[in-house]
Structure formats: structure tokens, C-alpha cells
C-alpha positions as CSV (number, residue, x, y, z in Angstrom):
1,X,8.2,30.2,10.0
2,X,9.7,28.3,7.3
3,X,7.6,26.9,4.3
4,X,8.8,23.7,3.1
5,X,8.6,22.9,-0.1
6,X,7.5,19.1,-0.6
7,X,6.8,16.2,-3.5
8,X,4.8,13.7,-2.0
9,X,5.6,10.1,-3.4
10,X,2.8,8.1,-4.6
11,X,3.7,5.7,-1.6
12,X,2.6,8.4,0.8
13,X,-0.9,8.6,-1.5
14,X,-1.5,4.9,-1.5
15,X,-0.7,4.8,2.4
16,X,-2.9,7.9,3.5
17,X,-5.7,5.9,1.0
18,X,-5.8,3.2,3.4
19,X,-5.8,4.3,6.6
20,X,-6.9,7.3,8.4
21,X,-4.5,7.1,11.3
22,X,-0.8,7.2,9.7
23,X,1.3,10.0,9.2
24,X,0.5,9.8,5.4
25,X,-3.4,11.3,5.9
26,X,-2.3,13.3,8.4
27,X,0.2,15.0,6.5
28,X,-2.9,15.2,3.8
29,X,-5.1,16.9,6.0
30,X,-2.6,19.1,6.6
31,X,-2.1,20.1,2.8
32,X,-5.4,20.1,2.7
33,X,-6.3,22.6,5.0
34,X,-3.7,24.7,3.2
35,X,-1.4,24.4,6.5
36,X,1.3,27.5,6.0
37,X,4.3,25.4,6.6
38,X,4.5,23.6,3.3
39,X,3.4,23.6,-0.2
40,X,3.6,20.6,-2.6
41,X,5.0,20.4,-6.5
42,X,4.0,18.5,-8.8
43,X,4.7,17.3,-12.3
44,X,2.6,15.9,-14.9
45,X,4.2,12.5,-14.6
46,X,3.6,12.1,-11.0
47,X,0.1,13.4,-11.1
48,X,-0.4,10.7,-14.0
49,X,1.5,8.5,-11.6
50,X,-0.8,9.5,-8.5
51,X,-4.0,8.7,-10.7
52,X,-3.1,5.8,-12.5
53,X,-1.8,3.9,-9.4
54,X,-4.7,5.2,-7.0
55,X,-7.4,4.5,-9.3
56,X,-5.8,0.8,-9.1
57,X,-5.8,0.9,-5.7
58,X,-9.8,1.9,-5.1
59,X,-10.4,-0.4,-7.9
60,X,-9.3,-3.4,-6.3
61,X,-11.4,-2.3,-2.9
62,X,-14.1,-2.0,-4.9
63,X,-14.4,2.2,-5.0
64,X,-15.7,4.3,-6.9
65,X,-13.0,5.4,-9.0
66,X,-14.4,8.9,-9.2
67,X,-13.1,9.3,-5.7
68,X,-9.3,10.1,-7.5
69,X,-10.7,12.2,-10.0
70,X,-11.9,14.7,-7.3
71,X,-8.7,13.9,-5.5
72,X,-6.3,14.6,-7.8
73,X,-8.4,17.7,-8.9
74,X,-8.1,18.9,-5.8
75,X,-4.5,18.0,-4.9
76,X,-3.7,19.7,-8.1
77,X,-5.0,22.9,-6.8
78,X,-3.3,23.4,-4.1
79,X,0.0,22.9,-5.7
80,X,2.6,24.7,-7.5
81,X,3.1,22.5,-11.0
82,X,6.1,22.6,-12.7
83,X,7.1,21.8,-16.5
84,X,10.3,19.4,-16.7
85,X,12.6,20.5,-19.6
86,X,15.4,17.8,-19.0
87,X,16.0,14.5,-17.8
88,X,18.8,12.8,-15.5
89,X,17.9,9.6,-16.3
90,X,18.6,7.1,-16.0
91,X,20.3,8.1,-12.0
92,X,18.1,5.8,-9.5
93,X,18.2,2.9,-8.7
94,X,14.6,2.2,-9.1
95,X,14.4,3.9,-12.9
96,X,10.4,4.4,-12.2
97,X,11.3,6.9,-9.4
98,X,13.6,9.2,-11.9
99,X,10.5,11.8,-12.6
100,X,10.4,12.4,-9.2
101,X,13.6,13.2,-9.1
102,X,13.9,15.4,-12.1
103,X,10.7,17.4,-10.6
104,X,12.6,17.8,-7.2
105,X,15.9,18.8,-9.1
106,X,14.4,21.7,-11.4
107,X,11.6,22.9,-8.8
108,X,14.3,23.5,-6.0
109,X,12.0,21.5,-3.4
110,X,13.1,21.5,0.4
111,X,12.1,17.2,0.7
112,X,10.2,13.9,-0.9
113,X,8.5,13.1,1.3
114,X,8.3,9.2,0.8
115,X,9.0,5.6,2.4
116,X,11.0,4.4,-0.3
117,X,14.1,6.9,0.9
118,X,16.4,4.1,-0.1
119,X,15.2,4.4,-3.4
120,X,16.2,8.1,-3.5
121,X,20.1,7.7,-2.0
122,X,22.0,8.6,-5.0
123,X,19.5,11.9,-5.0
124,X,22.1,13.1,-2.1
125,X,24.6,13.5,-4.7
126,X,22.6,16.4,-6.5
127,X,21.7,18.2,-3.1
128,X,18.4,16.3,-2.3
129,X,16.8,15.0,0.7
130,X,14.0,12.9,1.5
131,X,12.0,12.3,4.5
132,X,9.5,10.0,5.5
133,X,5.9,11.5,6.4
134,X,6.6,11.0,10.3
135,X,9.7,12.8,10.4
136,X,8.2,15.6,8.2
137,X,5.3,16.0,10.6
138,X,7.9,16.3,13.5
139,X,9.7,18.4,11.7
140,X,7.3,21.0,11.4
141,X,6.5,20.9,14.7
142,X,3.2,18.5,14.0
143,X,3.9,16.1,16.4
């Protein structure tokens, strides 16, 4: 069985936040029960990316904001971090996306996993691919 290696995009985060039904919490639960057939990476920039813009997101629906801290502790766990040495920027089209890029580039991930892929074409170019939560779930055989 292969284990994929995986960034989830913030997109996927926000998306899995407000609904339980979507590919995006299902491929959380999945992570979360420390399912074999992938393991995420993340960077310091995107877990300061996943807190800043989820604490927005529970702000403005009212939440209890401690909800991300436990969140991102916990995400953080289960992950393999990474320290980014370098950058490529800028190389995206969207230039807020390039730290996601330069943490898929130097951790040798398998996908990011997002909904923006057209955000991430130009990633081709250095070898990367990127896969929305649906088509990561069927490919692993989820659904």
C-alpha cells in the first residue's frame, strides 16, 4: 500500500470547517484517525496560514476561537514539519500560494491537495501535482 504524502491547502481547512459532509472533513477524519495511506507536511507559514485564516473564519460564525488552537495543535501532531531554507518566489500566479509551493518542493510531497489547482499550474513545471480532496479520496481507494 502506498503512503501519500500530502499538504493540505487552507481551502480544504476552511471547507471541511463548514460542513461535515464534503470530501474536505472526510479527508480530515481520515488524517485524523491516522489512516496509513497518507501523511501530511507542513511548514510554519501554512500552519500560520491555517490559524490566522480559520480563526477568521469561526470568528465571523461566532466560535470560540479556541476551537483552532486545539485544531491546529492537533493537526500539527500528526504531521511531519519541515524547515524551508529557500524560496522560488515569486513562481505562482497567486504570489500568496508560493509557501505552499516551496514546502511541497523541498519536502518531496506526492500532492496538494486543494481546490485552487489552477492556482498551482505552473507547479507542473518543477514535478508537482495537485488534487482536489475528491479525487484524493478516490484515489486511495476511499470512495
Amino acid at each position: 500500500m502506498k503512503k501519500y504524502q500530502i499538504i493540505i491547502d487552507t481551502n480544504v481547512l476552511v471547507a471541511a470547517s463548514r460542513s461535515k459532509h464534503g470530501a474536505a472533513f472526510r479527508l480530515l477524519k481520515l488524517l485524523k484517525d491516522r489512516d496509513e495511506r497518507c501523511k501530511i507536511n507542513v511548514s510554519t507559514a501554512l500552519i500560520l496560514e491555517y490559524e490566522a485564516v480559520l480563526k477568521r473564519e469561526m470568528h465571523l460564525r461566532d466560535k470560540d476561537l479556541s476551537i483552532v488552537d486545539r485544531f491546529i495543535d492537533d493537526f500539527v501532531n500528526l504531521s511531519n514539519r519541515h524547515s524551508i531554507f529557500y524560496l522560488l518566489r515569486p513562481y505562482l500566479k497567486d504570489a500568496d500560494d508560493d509557501f505552499i509551493l516551496e514546502l511541497a518542493f523541498s519536502s518531496s510531497i506526492d500532492y496538494i491537495v486543494t481546490y485552487n489547482t489552477k492556482n498551482f499550474k505552473r507547479a507542473i513545471k518543477l514535478g508537482l501535482k495537485t488534487i482536489d480532496p475528491k479525487a484524493f479520496l478516490q484515489k486511495i481507494g476511499e470512495i
